[in-house]
N, C-alpha and C positions, 0 to 999 in steps of 0.2 A: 504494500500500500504506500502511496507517493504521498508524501507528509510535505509538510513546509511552516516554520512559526512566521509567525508577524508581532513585534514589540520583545525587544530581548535585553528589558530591564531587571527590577528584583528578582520577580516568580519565576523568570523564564526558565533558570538551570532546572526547577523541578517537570519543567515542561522537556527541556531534555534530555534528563534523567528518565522521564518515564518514556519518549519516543526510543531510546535504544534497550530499557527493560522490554520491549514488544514487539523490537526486531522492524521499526518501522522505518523505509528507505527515506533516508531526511537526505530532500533534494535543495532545499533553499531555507535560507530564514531572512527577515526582515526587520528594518529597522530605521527610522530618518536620519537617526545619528549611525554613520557606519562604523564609529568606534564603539558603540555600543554593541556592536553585532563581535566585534574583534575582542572585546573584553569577557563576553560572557564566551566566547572560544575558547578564550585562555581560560578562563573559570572550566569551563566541563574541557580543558585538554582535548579540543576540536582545532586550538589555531592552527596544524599543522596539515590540516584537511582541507586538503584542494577542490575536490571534486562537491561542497555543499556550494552552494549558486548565495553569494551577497546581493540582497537591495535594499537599495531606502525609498522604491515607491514599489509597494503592495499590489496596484494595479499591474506594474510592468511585470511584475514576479509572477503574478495569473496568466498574465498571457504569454509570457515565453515560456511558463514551464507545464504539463501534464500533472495536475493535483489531483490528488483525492480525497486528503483530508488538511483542512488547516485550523491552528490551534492561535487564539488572539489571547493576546500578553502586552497589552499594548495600555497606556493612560486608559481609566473606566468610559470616560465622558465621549472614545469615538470606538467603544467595541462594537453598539449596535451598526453604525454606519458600515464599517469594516465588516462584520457578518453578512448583512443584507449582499454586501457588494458580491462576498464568494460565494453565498446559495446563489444569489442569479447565475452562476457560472456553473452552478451542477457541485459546487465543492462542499464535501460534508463540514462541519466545521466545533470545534472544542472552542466556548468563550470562556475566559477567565470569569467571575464575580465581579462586581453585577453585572448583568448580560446585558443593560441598558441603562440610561438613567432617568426615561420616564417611560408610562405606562403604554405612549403611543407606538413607540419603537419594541418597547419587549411583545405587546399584541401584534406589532406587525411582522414580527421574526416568527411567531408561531405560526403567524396565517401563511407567513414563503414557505416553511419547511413543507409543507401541504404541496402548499403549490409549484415547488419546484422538485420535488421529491428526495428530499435531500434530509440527513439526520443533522438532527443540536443538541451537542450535552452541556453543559455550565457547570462549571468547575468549583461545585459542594461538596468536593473531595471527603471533608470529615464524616460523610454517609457511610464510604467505607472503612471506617476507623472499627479495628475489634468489639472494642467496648460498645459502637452505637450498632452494630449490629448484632450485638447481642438482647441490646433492650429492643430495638426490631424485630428482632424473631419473638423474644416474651410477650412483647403487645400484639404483633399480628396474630399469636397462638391463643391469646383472651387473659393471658394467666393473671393480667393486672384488675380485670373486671371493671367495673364502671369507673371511667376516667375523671379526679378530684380536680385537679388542677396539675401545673406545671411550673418552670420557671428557668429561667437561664442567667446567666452573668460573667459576660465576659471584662474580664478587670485587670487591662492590660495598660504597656507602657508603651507610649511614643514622644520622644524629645523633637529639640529645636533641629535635631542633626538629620532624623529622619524626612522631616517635614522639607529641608534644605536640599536635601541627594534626588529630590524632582519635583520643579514645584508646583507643579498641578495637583499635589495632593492638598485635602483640607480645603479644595474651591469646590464650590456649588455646580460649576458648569462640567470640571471633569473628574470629582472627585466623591464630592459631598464629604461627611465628617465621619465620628466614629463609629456609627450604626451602618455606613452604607459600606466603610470599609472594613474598618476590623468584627464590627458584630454582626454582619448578614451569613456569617457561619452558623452561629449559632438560634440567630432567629429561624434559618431557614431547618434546621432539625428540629427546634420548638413546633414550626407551624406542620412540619410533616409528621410530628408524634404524636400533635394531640389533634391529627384530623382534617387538616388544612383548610375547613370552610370555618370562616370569621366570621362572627355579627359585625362585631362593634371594635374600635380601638380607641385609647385616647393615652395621649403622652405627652411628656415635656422633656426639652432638649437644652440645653446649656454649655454656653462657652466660658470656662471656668478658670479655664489656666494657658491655652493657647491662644493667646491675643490674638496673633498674629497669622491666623487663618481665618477663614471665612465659614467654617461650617462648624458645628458645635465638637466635643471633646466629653460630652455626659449627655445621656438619652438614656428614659428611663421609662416603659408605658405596660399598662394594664390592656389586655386582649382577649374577648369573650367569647368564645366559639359555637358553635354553631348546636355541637351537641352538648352543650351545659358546661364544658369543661372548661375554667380557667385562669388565665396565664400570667404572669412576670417577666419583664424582659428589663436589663441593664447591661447596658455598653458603655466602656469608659475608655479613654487611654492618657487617665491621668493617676494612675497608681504607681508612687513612688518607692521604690527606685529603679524596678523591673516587671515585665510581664508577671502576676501572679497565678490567675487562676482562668480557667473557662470551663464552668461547671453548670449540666444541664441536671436538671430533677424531675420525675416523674412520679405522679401520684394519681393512687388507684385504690380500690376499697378491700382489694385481693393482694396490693405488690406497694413496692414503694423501692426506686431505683434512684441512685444518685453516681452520674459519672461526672469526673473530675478531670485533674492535670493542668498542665498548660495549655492542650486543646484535646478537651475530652476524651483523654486517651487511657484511664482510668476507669475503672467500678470502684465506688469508693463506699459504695451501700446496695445491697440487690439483696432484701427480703421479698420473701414470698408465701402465701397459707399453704401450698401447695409443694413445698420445698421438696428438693430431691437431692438424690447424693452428686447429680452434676453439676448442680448450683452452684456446691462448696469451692469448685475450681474457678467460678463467676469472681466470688469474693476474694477482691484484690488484686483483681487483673490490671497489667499492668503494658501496654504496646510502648515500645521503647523506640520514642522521638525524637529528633536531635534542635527542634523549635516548635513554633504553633502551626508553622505550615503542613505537620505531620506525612505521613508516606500514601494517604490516600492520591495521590496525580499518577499512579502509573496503577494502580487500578482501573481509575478511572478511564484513563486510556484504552486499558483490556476491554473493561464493558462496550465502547466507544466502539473499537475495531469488529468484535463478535458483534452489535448492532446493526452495523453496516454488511459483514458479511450473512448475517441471517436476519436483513432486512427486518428486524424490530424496533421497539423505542427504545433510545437509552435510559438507563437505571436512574439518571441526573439527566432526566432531560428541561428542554426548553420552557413545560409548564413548571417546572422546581425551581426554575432561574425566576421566571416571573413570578411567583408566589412569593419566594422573598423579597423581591426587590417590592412587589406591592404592600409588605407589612414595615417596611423601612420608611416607605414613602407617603402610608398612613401617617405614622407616627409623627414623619415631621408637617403631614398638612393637619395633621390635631395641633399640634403648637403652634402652627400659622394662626388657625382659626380661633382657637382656647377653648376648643371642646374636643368632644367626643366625635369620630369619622365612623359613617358606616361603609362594610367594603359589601358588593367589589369597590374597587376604586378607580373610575373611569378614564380618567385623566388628571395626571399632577408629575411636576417633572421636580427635579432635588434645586434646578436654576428659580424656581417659582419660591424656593426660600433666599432669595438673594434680598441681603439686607436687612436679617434677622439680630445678627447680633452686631 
């Protein structure tokens, strides 16, 4: 399968890393800055590789080269455009988090995939993380029973340094703040454990300690679900002195699971009425991570390629990308407003909070 990245900043080596965990022919990668392309070479030990195809325009890389599949790693604020661009061209394609950044463009990616026949996964990597699919398999099996509520909290660090090494993060137009970037991980497992159909949301966002961006650094909102069950969400990245914690909880009238770590890589609690002797191995599981980006990207890939070869949906497809990015973008149009949003959410983009704080 003929691969090719587009954007080969932070994420990308993990997009690397999992294109040669799956044997995928990486024909080209892309990028505007072409030292960017030359630095993450040297980072995955490719600079010495002749035959991968350099460019810094995206479109000339489609048409000179035979794609099949391409992976966007590019700023958040032009993944949708860049998508739309390779399904019109028949090219399957891997978006990084968030797949867009309003609800017109993530609707319109779902309606091409139809119409051009073409697969989209979005890269909610932590789906396949041990720990969350194991309270996967215990909810979809019932063992939790009627679902209580829920809650997430990611309470992580980001300094003046990161916010500097590109500065389109922390803007409205191609970035948004700490829920769009660092916590749509974990909202988007929240919104697929307990159900994914929402009444209602209502939240508050605040810029607390990073002046010097443009989208909040604290978001914190309550979410009512459809079937009775609900939710907490808290995204931070202003926990001193380092990334702490990202821990999801699940409550049920039968189970009551709590994963943990730096990105819920952890069981840090899995009772059950129903307990067996293979639970015991559940308790204090522990998938050994080397940051928060964890090892889910060359899964995800696996799923991606089997997708395309037997023509089904991928595992993290396109409706997962727009499910969370529409609970992100509730949130911040309840703080716009000062109330309560009910979803769906028809239209609202993260640039529609310009001038919040």
């Amino acid at each position: 399968m003929r691969y090719a990245l587009i954007g080969c900043g932070r994420i990308a080596a993990y997009h690397v890393k999992a294109v040669f965990n799956n044997h995928l022919d990486f024909i080209a990668a892309c990028d505007v800055k072409e030292e960017k392309i030359e630095e993450l070479f040297h980072q995955c030990n490719l600079h010495k590789t002749v035959n991968i195809k350099r460019y810094t325009d995206y479109k000339k890389m489609i048409a000179e080269c035979d794609l099949d599949l391409i992976s966007i790693a590019t700023e958040s604020g032009i993944h949708a455009e860049i998508a739309l661009y390779c399904m019109d061209h028949g090219i399957h394609v891997i978006i990084e988090k968030p797949m867009a950044m309003n609800m017109r463009d993530a609707n319109e990616i779902i309606g091409r995939r139809e119409e051009k026949g073409v697969k989209v996964a979005v890269c909610h990597q932590n789906r396949f993380n041990i720990a969350v699919q194991k309270m996967r398999s215990a909810l979809e099996a019932g063992r939790f029973g009627k679902l209580s509520h829920g809650s997430v909290h990611v309470r992580w660090n980001r300094n003046k340094d990161y916010y500097t090494q590109a500065p389109w993060r922390g803007r409205w137009a191609s970035d948004g703040g700490a829920l769009m970037n660092q916590c749509i991980h974990g909202i988007d497992l929240l919104r697929w454990m307990l159900g994914d159909e929402i009444e209602e949301v209502y939240g508050q966002t605040r810029q607390q300690l990073h002046t010097y961006l443009e989208a909040e650094d604290i978001g914190v909102a309550v979410v009512k679900f459809k079937n009775g069950a609900v939710a907490t969400i808290e995204g931070t990245t202003n926990v001193y002195p380092q990334n702490l914690e990202e821990t999801l909880y699940l409550f049920g009238e039968k189970g009551t699971v709590k994963l943990g770590g730096k990105s819920v890589n952890t069981i840090d609690v899995w009772d059950f009425v129903d307990e067996d002797n293979m639970d015991q191995s559940n308790k204090g599981l522990e998938e050994t991570v080397n940051n928060v980006y964890g090892n889910g990207h060359t899964s995800l890939f696996a799923d991606m390629i089997d997708a395309i070869e037997h023509d089904r949906t991928p595992y993290v497809d396109a409706m997962a990308g727009r499910n969370a990015l529409e609970l992100v973008l509730a949130i911040y149009k309840s703080q716009k407003i000062g109330g309560p949003v009910k979803l769906p959410l028809d239209e609202f983009s993260s640039t529609d909070m310009e001038g919040t704080f």
